[in-house]
N, C-alpha and C positions, 0 to 999 in steps of 0.2 A: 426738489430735484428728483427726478424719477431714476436717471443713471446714476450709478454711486462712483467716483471718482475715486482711482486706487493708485496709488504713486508708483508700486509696484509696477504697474503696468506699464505707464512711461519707460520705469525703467527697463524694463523689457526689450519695448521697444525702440527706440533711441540705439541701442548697440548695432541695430540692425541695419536702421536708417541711416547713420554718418557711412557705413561704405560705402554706402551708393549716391554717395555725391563724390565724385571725382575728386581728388586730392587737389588740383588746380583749381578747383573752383570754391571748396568753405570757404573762403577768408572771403568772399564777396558772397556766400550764399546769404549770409540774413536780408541783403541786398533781394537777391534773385525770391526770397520768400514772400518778401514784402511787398513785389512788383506781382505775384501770383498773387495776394491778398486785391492786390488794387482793382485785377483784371477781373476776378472770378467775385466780386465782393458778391456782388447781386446773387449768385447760382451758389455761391458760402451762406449766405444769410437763409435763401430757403431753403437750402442741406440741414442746415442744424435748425431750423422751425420745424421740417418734417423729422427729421431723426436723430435730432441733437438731444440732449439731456433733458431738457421740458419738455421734448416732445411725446405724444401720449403712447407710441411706438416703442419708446426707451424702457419703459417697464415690462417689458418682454424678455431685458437683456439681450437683446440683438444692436450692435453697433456704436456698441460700449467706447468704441475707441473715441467715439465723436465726445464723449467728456471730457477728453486730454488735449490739449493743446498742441500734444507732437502731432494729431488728424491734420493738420494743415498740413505738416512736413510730407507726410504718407498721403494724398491726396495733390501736391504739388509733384511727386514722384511718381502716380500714378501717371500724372498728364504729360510728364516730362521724361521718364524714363522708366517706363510699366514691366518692361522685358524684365531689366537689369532689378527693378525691384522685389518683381516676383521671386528671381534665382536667388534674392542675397534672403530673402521670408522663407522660403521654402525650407520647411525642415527646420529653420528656427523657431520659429511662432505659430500660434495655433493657425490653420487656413481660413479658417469664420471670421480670425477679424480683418483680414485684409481684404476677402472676398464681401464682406457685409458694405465694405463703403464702394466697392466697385459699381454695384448697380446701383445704388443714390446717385451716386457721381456721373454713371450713364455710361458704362464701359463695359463689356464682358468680364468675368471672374477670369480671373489670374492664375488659379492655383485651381 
């Protein structure tokens, strides 16, 4: 594996991501995660062949997040609620890693 996987990081991020799902909505979100996994499999599977952890890009250290599991979270909030992600990132986390999957994903940077 080219990206090195850091639990740190999740934990990082994860604080950040649970605001920004609306308090009425966690208890059905793994729900609502699962149904983005379904929609976007096809345009997930070539995110992470181009710049997921095997990919020969990843050893750059650029878009590190895609070795964590919470990138689907962050990546489901980008498509679903980008505004409100950015303000609750901002000034918490570094801006490269939220900005780094913006253009894979095919969106404008955020931050």
């Amino acid at each position: 594996m080219h990206a090195r996987f850091d639990a740190g990081m999740t934990g990082e991020v994860l604080p950040v991501l649970w605001p920004v799902v609306p308090e009425a909505e966690r208890v059905a979100y793994p729900g609502r995660l699962e149904e983005f996994v379904d929609t976007y499999r096809e345009r997930l599977v070539l995110l992470f062949a181009e710049y997921g952890p095997q990919s020969a890009i990843a050893k750059h250290g650029r878009h590190e997040l895609l070795a964590h599991p919470v990138s689907l979270i962050i990546l489901e909030r980008l498509t679903a609620a980008r505004f409100a992600l950015a303000m609750g990132w901002d000034g918490e986390l570094p801006d490269r890693w939220l900005n780094d999957l913006c253009g894979p994903w095919g969106i404008a940077e955020v931050l």
